[in-house]
N, C-alpha and C positions, 0 to 999 in steps of 0.2 A: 504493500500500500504506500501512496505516495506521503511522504512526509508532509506536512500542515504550516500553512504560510504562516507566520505572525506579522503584525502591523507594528510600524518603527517610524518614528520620530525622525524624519529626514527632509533636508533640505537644500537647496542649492543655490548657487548667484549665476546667473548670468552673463557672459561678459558681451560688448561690442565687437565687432573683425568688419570685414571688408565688407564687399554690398552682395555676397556670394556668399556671409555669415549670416546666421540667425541670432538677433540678441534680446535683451531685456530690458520693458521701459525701466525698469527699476534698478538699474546697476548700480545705484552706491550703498545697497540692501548687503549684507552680506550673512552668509548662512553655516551653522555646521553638518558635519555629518553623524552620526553617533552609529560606530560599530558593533560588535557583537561582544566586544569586550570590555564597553563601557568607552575607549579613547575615544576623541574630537579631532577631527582634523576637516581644514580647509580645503574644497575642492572647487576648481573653477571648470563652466564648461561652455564648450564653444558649438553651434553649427555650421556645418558646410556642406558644401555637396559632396558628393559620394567618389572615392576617386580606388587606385586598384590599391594601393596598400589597407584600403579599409576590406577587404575582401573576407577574411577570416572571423572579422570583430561583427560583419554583416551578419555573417554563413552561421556565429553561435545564435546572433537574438532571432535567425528564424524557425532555427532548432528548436526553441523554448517556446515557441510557435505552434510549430509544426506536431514536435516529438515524433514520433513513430510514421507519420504518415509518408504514402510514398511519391515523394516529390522530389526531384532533383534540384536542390536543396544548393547546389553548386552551381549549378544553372541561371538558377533564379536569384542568387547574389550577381553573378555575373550581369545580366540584363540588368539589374538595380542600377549597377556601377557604370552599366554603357549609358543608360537613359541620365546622366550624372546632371541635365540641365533640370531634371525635375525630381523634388525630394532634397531631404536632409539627413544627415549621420548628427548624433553627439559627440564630441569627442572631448580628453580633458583640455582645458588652454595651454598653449603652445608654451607665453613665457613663465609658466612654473619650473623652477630649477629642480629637475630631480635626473640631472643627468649622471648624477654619481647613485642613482639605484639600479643596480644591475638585473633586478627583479621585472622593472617596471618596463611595462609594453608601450612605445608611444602611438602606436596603432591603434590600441586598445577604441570599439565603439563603447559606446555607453547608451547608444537609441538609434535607430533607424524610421523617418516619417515620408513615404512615398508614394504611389500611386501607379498600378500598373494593369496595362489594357490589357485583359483576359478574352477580348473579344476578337484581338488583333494577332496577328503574326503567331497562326495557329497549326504551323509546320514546326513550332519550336515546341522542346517534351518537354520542360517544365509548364510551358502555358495548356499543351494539352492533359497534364495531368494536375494541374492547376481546376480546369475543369470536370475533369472528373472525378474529382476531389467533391469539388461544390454540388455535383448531381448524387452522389454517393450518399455523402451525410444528408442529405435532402429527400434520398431516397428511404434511408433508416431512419432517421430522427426526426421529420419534417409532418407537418398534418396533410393531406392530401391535398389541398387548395394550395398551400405554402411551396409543396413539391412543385405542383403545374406552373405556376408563377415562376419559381427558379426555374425549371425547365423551361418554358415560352420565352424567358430573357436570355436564355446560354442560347437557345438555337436560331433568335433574332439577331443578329449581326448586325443591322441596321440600329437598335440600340444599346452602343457601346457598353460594357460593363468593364469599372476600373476595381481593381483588388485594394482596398484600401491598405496598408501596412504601418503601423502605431506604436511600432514595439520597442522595449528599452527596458533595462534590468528596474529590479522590483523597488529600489531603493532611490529612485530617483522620480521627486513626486509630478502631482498635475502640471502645475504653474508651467514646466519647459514646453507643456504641450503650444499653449500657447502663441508663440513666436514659430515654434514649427511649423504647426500647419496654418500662419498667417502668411509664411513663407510659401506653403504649398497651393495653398490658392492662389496666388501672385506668381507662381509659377505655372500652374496651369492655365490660367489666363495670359500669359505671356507665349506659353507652347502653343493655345488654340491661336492666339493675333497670324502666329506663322505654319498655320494649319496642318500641323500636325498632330497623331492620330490621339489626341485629352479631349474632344467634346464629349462626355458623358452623359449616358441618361441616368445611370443609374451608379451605385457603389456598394459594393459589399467589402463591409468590416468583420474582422474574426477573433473576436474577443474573449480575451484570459479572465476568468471570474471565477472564485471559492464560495464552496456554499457548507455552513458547520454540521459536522460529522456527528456534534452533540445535540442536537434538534433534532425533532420529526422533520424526514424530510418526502414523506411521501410514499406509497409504494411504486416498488421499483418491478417495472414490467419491459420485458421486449418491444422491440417494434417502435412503434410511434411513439414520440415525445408530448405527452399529453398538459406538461407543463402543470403536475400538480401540486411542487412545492413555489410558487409564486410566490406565498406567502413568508419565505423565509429571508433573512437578512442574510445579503448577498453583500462579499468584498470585492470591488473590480481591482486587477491589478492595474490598470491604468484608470481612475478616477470618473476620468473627463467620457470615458466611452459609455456611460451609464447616460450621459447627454444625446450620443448618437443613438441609443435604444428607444430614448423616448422616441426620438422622431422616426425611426425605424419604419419601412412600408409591413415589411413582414422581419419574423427570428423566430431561430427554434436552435437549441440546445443541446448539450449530451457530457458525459462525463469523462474525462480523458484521465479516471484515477489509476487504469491498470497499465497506461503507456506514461507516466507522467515519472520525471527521474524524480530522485529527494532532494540531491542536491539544486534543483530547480524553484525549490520550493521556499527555500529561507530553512529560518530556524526557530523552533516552538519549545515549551518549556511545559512541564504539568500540569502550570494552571491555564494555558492557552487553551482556546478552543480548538479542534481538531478540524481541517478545511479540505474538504474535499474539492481536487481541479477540477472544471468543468472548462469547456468551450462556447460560446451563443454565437451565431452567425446573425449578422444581420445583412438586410437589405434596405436601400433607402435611395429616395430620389438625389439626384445630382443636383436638382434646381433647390434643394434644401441646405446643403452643404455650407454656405455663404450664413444662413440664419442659425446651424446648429455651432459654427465657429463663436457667432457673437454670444452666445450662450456659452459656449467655452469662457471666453475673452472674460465675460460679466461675472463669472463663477469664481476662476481662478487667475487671475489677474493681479 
């Protein structure tokens, strides 16, 4: 069973870079971190676009993603990396001195926030099993009207669907999202001005969410995802994606406890509650994305 996330007190600053950076109104805010050992230390972190030494640092946050499913996982970092005019990586800031740790990676990502057309350039294996991914879990987990709708949008071409990608380790809270994907709609709008293939109709997000091990949560049947613990107090690992739910056209769910590593999970203690991984998929219109950002912006800001 997968080890059970616990919630930590983290924070971060933002810093400014070039116009190919992502930063924060708030840079002279400054934040700790608080380890698992109790030390504080200062970490600063930067966005940019996605270039090929970040290739590894991409390839772990889709793992933690993905875990077990079978997607070429190498592939689809690589595309991240080529498509480098749209999307963001986190990385830590460049003028911190730590060239005398011989431990520390300066490649290291810390988030990856992208967007990638599943509808397009469907001779590549990642993008065809990218899709078959999404009719898969739609076809096991999904209600029957939920499934037709994913199904009618994969086999329409004519309306685009972009893979939304939001992912970044567990310790680094809402707030970065922010500037991220302010960055990525300024970039998808900049890719469409020069018609290239980002008009969207549509998006689907794939979302990491804990639900406790110590609560009813429902009985647990085959087949269809009938969504009967609704009612339980759910952790998102990214915050802000509880915002895209709401406005969500359709989602349906599943639990990823028996592919889920431990080491993925953080670290929990007796008196923690006990968090079982799940996944939500959602789907949502494209023309919504601009309105579910300012709800971002408004939240965590």
């Amino acid at each position: 069973m997968a080890a059970p996330v616990k919630k930590r007190e983290v924070q971060e600053k933002l810093r400014d870079d070039d116009e190919n950076h992502v930063s924060s109104s708030s840079e002279d805010e400054e934040y700790d971190i608080a380890n698992e050992q109790g030390m504080e230390f200062q970490v600063d972190f930067e966005g940019r676009n996605p270039q090929d030494p970040d290739y590894h640092g991409i390839k772990t946050l889709l793992q933690q993603l993905f875990l077990k499913a079978h997607i070429d996982l190498g592939g689809l970092t690589e595309l991240i990396i080529s498509q480098n005019y749209v999307g963001s990586v986190v990385k830590q800031s460049a003028d911190i001195d730590d060239s005398d740790d011989e431990d520390n990676d300066i490649n290291d990502v810390f988030g990856i926030t992208t967007v990638i057309n599943i509808s397009d350039k469907q001779n590549i294996l990642c993008i065809q099993q990218l899709r078959q991914l999404l009719q898969q879990l739609a076809d096991e987990h999904a209600t029957d009207a939920v499934n037709t709708m994913i199904k009618s949008i994969l086999e329409n071409d004519a309306a685009q669907l972009g893979l939304l990608i939001n992912e970044r380790f567990v310790n680094i809270p809402a707030k970065i999202s922010v500037p991220l994907l302010e960055n990525l709609i300024s970039e998808l709008k900049r890719a469409n001005s020069k018609n290239m293939p980002y008009n969207f109709s549509y998006f689907v997000l794939i979302c990491k969410l804990y639900k406790s091990e110590d609560k009813k949560v429902g009985k647990k049947t085959k087949g269809k995802n009938k969504n009967a613990d609704n009612e339980l107090s759910i952790l998102w690992s990214n915050p802000e994606e509880e915002i895209f739910a709401e406005e969500a056209l359709v989602n349906f769910e599943f639990s990823v406890e028996e592919e889920a590593d431990s080491g993925l999970s953080g670290t929990w203690t007796e008196t923690d509650d006990k968090m079982i991984p799940y996944r939500r998929v959602l789907l949502f219109e494209a023309s919504k994305l601009q309105s579910i950002f300012d709800k971002i912006q408004n939240q965590f800001s």
